[in-house]
ROMI-499708 format. One line per 8 residues: for each residue x, y, z of C-alpha. Coordinates in steps of 0.001 Angstrom, whole numbers, plus 524288, in hexadecimal, padded with zeros to 5 digits. Layout:
% ROMI-499708
X/Y/Z; ... .
END
This chain:
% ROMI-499708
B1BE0/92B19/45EDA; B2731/929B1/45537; B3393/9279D/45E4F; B3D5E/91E67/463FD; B3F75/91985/47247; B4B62/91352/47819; B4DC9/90B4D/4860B; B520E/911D4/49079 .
B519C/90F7D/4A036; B499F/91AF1/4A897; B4FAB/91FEF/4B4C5; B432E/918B5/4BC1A; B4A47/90A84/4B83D; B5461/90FE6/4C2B6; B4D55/910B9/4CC23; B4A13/90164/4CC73 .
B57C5/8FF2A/4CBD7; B55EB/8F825/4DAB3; B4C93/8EFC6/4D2B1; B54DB/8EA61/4C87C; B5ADA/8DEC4/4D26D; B5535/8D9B9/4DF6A; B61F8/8DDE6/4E726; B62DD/8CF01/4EC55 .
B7217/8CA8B/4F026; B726A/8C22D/4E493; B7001/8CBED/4D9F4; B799A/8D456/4E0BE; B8681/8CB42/4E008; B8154/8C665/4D3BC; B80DE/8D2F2/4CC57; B8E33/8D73F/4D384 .
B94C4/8CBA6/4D11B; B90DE/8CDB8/4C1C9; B971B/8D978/4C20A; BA2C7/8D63E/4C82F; BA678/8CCD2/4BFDA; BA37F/8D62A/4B53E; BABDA/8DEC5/4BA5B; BB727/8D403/4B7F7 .
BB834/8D083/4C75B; BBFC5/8C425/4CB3A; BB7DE/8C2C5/4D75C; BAE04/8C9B1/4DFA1; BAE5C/8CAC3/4EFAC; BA1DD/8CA14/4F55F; BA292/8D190/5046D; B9684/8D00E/50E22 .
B9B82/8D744/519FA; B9329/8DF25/5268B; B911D/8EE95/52070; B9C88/8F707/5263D; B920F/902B2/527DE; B88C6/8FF6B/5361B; B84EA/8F206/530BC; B7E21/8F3B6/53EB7 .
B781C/900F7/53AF1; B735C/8FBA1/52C05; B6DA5/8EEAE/5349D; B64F6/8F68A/53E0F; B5E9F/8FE17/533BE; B5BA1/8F40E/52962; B5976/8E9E0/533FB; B630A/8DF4A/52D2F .
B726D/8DD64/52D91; B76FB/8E30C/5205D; B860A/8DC5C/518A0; B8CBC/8E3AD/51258; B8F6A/8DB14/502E9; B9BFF/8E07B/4FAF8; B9E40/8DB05/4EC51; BAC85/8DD9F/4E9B1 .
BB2F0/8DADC/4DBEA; BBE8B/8DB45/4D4A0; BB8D4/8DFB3/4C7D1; BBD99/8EB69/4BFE6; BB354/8F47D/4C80A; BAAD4/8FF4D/4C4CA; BAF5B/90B13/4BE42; BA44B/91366/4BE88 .
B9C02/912F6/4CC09; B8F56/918D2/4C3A0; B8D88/90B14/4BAFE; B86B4/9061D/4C937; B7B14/90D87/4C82D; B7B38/90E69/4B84B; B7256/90368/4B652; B73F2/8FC10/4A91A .
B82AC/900BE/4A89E; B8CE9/8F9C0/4AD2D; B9BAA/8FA84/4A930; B9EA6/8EEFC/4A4A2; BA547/8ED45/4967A; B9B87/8EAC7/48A20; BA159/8DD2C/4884F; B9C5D/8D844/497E0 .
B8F1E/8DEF2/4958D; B8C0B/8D9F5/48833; B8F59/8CB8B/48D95; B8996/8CB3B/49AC9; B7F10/8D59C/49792; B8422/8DCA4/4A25E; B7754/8E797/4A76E; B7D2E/8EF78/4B1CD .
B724F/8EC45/4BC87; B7A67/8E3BA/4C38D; B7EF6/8EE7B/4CE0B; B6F57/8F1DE/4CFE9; B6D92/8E586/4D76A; B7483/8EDCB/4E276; B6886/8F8FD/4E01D; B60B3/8F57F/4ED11 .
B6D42/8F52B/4F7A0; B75D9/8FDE5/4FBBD; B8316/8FCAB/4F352; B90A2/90075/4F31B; B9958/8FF0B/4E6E1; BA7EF/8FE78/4E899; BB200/8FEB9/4DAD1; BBD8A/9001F/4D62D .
BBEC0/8FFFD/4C583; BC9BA/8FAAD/4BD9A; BCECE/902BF/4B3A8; BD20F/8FA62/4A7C2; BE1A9/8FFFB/4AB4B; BE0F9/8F9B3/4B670; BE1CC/907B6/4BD7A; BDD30/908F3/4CADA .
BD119/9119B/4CD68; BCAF3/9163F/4D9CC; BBE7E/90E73/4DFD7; BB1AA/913CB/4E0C8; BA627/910E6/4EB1E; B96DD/9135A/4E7F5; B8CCC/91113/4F2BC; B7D74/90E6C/4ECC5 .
B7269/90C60/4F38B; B64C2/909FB/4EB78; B611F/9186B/4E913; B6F25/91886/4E09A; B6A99/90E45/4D893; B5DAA/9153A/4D70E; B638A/921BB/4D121; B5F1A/92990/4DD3A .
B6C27/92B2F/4E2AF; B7BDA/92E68/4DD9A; B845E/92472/4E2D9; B91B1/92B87/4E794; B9DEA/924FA/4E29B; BA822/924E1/4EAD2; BB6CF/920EE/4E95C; BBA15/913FB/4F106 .
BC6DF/9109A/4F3F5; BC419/90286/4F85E; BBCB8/8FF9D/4EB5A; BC0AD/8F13B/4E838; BCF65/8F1F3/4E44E; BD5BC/8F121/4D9A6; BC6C7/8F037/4D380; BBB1D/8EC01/4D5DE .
BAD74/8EE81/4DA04; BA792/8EBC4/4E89B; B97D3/8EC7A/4EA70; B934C/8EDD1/4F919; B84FE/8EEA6/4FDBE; B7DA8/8E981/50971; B75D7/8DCDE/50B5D; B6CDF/8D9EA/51455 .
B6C2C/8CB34/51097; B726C/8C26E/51A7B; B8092/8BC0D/516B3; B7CC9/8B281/51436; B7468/8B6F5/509AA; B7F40/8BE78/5045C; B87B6/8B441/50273; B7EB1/8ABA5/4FCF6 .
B7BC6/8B57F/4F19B; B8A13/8B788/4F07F; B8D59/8A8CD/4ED7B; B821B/8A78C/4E368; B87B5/8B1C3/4DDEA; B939B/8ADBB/4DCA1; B90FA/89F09/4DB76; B9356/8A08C/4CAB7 .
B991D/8AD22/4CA4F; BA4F1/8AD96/4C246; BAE8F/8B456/4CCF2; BAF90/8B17E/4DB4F; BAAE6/8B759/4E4DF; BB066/8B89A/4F36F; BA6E8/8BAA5/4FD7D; BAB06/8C080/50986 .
BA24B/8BFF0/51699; BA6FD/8CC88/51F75; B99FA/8CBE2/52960; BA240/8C401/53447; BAF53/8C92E/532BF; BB6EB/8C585/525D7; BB50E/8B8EE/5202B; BBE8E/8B2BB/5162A .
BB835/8B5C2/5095B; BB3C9/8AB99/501EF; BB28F/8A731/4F311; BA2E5/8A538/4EFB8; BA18D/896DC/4E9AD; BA040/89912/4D8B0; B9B52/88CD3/4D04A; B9D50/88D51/4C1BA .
B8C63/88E72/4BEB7; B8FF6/882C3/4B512; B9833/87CBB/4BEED; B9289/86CDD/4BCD0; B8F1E/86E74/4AF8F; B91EE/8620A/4A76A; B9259/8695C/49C3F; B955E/87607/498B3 .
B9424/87D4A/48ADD; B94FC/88C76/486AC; B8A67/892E4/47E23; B8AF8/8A155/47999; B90D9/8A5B8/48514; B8A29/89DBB/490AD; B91DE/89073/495E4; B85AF/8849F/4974A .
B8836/87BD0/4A17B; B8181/86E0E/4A13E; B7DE4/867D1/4AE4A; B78AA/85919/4AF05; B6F29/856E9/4BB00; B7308/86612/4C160; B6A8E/8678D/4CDF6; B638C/8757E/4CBF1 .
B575E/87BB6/4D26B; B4D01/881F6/4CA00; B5056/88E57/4C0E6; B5EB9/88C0A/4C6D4; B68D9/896E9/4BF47; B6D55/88F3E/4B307; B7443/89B48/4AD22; B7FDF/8A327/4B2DB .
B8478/8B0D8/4AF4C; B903D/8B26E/4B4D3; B8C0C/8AC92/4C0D3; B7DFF/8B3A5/4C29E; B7448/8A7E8/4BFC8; B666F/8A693/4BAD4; B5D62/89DB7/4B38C; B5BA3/89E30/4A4F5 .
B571D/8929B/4A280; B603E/88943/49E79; B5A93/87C28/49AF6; B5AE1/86F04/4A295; B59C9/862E5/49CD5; B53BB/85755/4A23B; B5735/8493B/49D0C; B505A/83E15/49D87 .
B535C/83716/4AA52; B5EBB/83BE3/4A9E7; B65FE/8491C/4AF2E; B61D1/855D9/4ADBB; B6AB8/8604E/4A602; B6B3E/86E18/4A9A5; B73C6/87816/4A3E2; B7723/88535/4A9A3 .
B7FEC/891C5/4A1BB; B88F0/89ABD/4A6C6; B8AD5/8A7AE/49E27; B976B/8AB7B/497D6; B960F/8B471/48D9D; B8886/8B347/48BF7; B82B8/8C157/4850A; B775E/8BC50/47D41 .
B70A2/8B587/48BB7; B6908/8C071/492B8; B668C/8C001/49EE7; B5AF9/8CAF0/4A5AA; B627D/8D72C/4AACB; B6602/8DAB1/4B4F1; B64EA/8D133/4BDFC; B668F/8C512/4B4A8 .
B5F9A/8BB48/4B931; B5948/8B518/4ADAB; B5ADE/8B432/49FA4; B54D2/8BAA4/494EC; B4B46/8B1D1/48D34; B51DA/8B32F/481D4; B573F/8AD64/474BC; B63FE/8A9CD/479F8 .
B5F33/8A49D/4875F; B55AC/89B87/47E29; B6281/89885/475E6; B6A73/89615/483A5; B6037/88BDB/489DE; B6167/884B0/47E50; B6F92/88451/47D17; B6EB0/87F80/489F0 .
B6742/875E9/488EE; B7017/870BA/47C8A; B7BB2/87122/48713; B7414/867EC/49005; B7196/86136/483F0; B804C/85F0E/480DD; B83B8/85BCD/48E11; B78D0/850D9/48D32 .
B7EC6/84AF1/481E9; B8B20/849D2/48805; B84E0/841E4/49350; B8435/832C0/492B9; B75C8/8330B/4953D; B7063/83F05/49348; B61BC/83A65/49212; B5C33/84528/48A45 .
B4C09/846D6/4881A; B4A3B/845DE/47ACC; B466D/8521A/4788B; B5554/8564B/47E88; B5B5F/84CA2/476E1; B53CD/8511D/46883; B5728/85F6C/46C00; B6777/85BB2/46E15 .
B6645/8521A/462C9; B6200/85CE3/45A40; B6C09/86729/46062; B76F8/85B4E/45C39; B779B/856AB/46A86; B77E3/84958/46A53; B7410/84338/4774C; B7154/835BA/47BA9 .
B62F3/832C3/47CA9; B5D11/82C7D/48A26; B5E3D/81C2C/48B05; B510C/81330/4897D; B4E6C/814BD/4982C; B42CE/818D1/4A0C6; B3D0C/81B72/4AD43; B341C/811FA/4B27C .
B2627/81468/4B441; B2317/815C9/4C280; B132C/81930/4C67A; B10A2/825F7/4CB4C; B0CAB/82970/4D942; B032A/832EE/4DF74; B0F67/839E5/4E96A; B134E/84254/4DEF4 .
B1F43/84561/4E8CE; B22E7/83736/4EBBD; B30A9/837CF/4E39A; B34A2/828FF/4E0E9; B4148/82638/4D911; B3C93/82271/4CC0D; B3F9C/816A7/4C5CB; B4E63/81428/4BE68 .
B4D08/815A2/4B038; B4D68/8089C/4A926; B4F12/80556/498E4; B40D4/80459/4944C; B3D76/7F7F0/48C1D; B35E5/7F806/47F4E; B2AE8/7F34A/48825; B2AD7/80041/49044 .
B1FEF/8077B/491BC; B20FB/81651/49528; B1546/81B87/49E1E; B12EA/826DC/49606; B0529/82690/49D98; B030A/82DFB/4AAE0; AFA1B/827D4/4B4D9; AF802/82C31/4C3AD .
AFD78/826C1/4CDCF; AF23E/81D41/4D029; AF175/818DB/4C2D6; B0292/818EC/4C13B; B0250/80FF3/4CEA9; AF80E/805B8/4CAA1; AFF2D/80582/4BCA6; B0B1C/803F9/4C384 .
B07FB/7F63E/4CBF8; B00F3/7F06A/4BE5C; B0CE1/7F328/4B846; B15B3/7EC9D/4C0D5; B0B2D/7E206/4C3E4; B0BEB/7DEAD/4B439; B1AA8/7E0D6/4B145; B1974/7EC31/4A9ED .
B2017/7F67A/4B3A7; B2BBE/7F390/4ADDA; B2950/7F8EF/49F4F; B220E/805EC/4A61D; B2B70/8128D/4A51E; B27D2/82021/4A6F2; B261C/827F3/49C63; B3097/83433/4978F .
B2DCD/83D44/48D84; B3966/8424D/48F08; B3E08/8378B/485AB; B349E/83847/47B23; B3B1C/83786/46F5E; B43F6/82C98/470F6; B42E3/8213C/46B63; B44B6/81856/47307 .
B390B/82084/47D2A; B2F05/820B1/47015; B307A/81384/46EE1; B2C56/8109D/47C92; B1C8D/80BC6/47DE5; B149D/816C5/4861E; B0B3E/81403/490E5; B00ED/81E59/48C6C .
AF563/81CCF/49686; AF02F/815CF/4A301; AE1E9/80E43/4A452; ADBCB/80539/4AE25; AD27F/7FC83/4ADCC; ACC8B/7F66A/4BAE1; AC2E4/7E812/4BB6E; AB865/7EA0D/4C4B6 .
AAD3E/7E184/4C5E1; AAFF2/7DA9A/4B7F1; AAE72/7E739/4B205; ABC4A/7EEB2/4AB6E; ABC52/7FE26/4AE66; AC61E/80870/4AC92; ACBE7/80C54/4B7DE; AC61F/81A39/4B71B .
AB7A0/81352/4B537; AB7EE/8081C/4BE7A; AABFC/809A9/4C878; AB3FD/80C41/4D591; AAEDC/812FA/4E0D3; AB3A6/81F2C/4E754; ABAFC/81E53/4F331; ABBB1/8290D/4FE5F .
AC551/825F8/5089B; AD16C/81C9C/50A3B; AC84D/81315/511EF; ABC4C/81523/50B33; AB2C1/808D6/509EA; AB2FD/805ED/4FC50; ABF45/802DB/4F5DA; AC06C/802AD/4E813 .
ABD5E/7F39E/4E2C0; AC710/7E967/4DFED; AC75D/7E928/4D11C; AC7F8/7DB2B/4C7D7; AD264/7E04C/4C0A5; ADBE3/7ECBA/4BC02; AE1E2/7F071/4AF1A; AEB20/7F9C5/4ACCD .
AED13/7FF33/49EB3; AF7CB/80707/49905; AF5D3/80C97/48A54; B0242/80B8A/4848E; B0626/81291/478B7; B12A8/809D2/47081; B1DBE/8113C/46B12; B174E/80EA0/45D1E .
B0B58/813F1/460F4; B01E5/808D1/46331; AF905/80A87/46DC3; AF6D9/7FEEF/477CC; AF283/7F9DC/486C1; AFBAD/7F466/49126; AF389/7ECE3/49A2B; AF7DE/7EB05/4A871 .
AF00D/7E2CD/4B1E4; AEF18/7E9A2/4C0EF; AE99F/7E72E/4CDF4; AE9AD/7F50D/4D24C; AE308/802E4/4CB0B; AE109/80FF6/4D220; AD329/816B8/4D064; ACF47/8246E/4D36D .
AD57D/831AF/4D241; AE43C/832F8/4D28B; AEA48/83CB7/4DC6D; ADE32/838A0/4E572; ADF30/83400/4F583; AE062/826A8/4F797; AD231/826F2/4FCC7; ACFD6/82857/4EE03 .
AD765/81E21/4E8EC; AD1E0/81292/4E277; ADB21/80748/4E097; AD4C6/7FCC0/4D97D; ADD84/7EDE3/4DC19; AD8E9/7E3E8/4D56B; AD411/7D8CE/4DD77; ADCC1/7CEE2/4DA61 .
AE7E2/7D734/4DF1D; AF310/7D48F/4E8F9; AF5C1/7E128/4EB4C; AF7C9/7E3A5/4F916; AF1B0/7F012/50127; AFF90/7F6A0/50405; B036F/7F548/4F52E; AF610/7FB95/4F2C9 .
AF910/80585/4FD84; B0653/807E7/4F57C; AFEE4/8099E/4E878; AF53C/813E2/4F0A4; B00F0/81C95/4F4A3; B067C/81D57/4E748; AF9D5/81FBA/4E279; AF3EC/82986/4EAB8 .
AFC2B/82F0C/4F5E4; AFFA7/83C44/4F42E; B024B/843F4/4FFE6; AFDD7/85266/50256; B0538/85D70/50378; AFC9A/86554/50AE9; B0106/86D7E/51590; AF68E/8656C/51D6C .
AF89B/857AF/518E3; AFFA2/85004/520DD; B0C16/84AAB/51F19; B1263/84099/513DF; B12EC/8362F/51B15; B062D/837FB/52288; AFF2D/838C6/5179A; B06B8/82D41/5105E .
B0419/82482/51C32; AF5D3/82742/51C99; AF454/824BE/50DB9; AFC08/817A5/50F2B; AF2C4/81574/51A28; AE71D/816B2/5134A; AEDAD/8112E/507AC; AF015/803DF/50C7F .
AE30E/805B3/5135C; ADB10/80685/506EE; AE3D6/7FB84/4FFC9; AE15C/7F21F/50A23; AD2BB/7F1E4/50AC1; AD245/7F358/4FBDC; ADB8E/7E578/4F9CD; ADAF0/7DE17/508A1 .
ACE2F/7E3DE/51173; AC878/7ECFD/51966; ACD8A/7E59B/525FE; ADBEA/7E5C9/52111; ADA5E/7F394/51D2B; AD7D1/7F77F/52BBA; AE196/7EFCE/53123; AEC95/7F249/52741 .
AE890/8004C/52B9A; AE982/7FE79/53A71; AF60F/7F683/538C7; AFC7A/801BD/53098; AF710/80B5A/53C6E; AFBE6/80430/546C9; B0855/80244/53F9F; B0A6E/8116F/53CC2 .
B04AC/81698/5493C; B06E1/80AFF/55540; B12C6/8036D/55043; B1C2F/80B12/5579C; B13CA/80980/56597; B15E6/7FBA7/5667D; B1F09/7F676/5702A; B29BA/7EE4E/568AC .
B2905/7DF58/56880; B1ADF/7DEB8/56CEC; B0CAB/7DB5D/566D8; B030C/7E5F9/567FD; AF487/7E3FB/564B8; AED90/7EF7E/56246; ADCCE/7EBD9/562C3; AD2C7/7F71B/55DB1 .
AC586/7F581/56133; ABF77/8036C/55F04; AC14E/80B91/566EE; ACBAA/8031B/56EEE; ADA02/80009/56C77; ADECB/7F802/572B8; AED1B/7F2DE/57371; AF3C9/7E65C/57A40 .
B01F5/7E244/5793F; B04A3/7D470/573D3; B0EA3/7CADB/577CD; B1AC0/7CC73/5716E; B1A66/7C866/56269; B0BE6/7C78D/56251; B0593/7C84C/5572C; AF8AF/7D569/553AB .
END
């Protein structure tokens, strides 16, 4: 059992060789525009043009409309036609592959179509040699065929390599792979369109990948770019090699009510950063990818400080402080508390930020939306509102946040009968139905309590006298709701009806339900309903509710300028018009 082993690769690996890329457009021009500008092109010409051999032939047996895609360059070419199908070599010098980690896979991505290579080398005497042409077709990349070289007299001239194979993708398609392509690649790239005769070629659009930035920095061979408030989707490319782009990682980070910084790197001489081979579309979880996100994020950090307001968490701010970043810490200011309501999805613009006072209280409590909206109105009702702002953890650590008096927890208290409950022991009866018979009882009186916790620690009550409390489960139907106003209230039934909405109404998203504003109109509707008998009476409950009916469903039938007086005795309706002006 005493012996040594070493790696090596078993002819079986080539026969996955079709496996190693998905043969999609993109990986194509990406790996061939790699290697053209490794090749030390000044531009690549990418041809999309009908095939010259029965197009009509190849259509009727493959039942689609085949183009004909050529990749021309004006690189130093290839000098030996076997590196194609010697996987893992390639001939370019040690210096390129130690720095771009160069595999020699790219040319695989070609494995599952049919292929013809064109080239013409460049002696380093500038001497000029005869082209070459090789035609492959997936068995060649398989090892189960030779390839015949041929010589090729129209091999690109004076040097240069040109890549043809079919696509069945529409132009569209193609063209759209090309640009992405070549949207960051370092060289241009002319597309021509031969389908419809020959069109004027064209130069792809490029942007710099850190085109924007608002500052830029190098580090160990990678150029950071800083962006302040950069619109980017989810797992968006924040690292460019030479134009190919992926995700690594980089960091983002957010301020507090403030922008949001981003920062993106593009590779220069960049050895130590891995990327997986051969296809390179994500990192290596390495070291230097850990060392990389956080120079990033001290590049953001820099950037920052040279903002007038950069608004850093604390947490930000203690990390550059300690790195010898020195960045301006957020003002004294806040965002006022606003109650929460049950539409989860109803988006409101919140409230400007405002300078907190040393009477502020941050609502470090959280309540639900029936609880946050009867808070709310006692708040206003006793003055208070204006000292409640939300609470942002974001900023613990200043001092000027510590120092700030919490609002730690919620209680209610509710008067019936002489007798003081807790909200969540009061005797209150059940309802079943938006116009069920017994409505919840008017109680003597309503306390709302917040536990408040001072900056030095000491523990004490805020008291707030209220006219309104919400009962039952949160996240219920309004048939469920139990809204307890005391009886000496003014509030009127569509404030009520207002309170309801907030409260309760959130609409289904069932495929069955009906739609928003059906379903908000029959909750206001039964919403107003409810707060009417509960504060006026049954009578003006019924005809608030045939009023709004009439309103919603008749309003539009009557002629305009005249009375009409519409009399229901079950099961008769019956309607009479009025003299102009009269009253009904």
């Amino acid at each position: 059992m005493n012996r040594t082993i070493r790696a090596r690769i078993h002819e079986s690996a080539v026969k996955r060789i079709t496996r190693i890329y998905a043969a999609t457009l993109s990986e194509i021009f990406a790996e061939t525009l790699q290697n053209s500008r490794r090749a030390g092109a000044a531009r690549v010409r990418i041809s999309v043009a009908a095939p010259a051999d029965r197009p009509e032939q190849t259509a009727a047996a493959t039942g689609e409309t085949p183009l004909a895609v050529t990749i021309t360059d004006d690189g130093a070419g290839i000098a030996d036609p076997a590196v194609l199908l010697s996987f893992g070599e390639n001939g370019w010098d040690g210096a390129l592959v130690r720095r771009e980690d160069a595999a020699g896979f790219g040319f695989a991505s070609l494995a599952r179509r049919d292929c013809t290579v064109s080239s013409r080398p460049r002696l380093p005497d500038g001497e000029m040699v005869p082209g070459w042409q090789v035609s492959l077709s997936p068995e060649h990349f398989l090892g189960e065929a030779e390839a015949e070289v041929r010589a090729d007299e129209c091999a690109p001239y004076p040097h240069g390599t040109a890549i043809s194979f079919r696509a069945t993708e529409a132009l569209a398609a193609i063209r759209n792979a090309a640009e992405t392509a070549a949207r960051h690649y370092p060289l241009p790239v002319i597309f021509e369109d031969r389908t419809d005769g020959d069109a004027a070629p064209e130069q792809l659009p490029r942007r710099a990948f850190l085109d924007g930035a608002v500052h830029a920095e190098r580090w160990r061979g990678l150029v950071f770019g800083v962006f302040r408030n950069r619109r980017d989707g989810y797992r968006d490319p924040d690292l460019s090699f030479f134009g190919l782009t992926l995700t690594v990682g980089l960091p983002t980070v957010e301020t507090v009510h403030g922008p949001a910084w981003t920062v993106l790197a593009d590779v220069d001489d960049c050895p130590n950063l891995e990327l997986v081979l051969p296809a390179r579309k994500e990192a290596v979880e390495n070291a230097f990818l850990k060392e990389m996100r956080a120079a990033a994020r001290f590049a953001v950090y820099r950037a920052m400080a040279a903002d007038p307001s950069p608004r850093p968490a604390f947490e930000d701010w203690t990390r550059a402080r300690d790195a010898g970043i020195e960045m301006t810490p957020p003002p004294a200011v806040l965002r006022p508390w606003r109650p929460s309501i049950a539409h989860v999805d109803d988006w409101r613009d919140p409230p400007k930020l405002a300078p907190v006072g040393k009477d502020a209280l941050v609502m470090a409590c959280e309540a639900e939306p029936p609880g946050d909206q009867a808070l709310w109105r006692a708040a206003e009702r006793g003055g208070v509102s204006p000292r409640l702002f939300e609470a942002d953890r974001r900023l613990d650590g200043y001092g000027w946040y510590d120092g700030l008096d919490r609002a730690t927890g919620i209680a209610v208290e509710v008067t019936l009968d002489g007798r003081t409950h807790a909200l969540d022991d009061a005797p209150l009866p059940e309802r079943t139905g938006p116009t069920a018979a017994d409505l919840p009882p008017r109680p003597e009186a309503v306390r709302i309590e917040l536990a408040v916790r001072e900056a030095h620690g000491r523990e004490r009550t805020l008291a707030l006298p209220a006219d309104l409390a919400f009962a039952g489960e949160a996240w219920s139907w309004l048939h469920d709701a139990l809204p307890l106003v005391t009886a000496d209230s003014a509030l009127q039934p569509h404030q009520l009806a207002a309170l309801l909405r907030n409260a309760f109404f959130s609409p289904s998203d069932d495929a069955g339900a009906d739609s928003y504003e059906t379903q908000l109109g029959r909750f206001d509707e039964d919403a107003l309903h409810l707060a009417t008998r509960l504060l006026l009476s049954d009578d003006d409950a019924c005809r608030q509710s045939l009023a709004d009916a009439v309103r919603r469903e008749l309003m539009w039938l009557a002629p305009e300028g005249r009375a009409v007086d519409i009399r229901i005795r079950r099961p008769d309706v019956t309607v009479t018009f009025g003299g102009a002006g009269a009253a009904w």
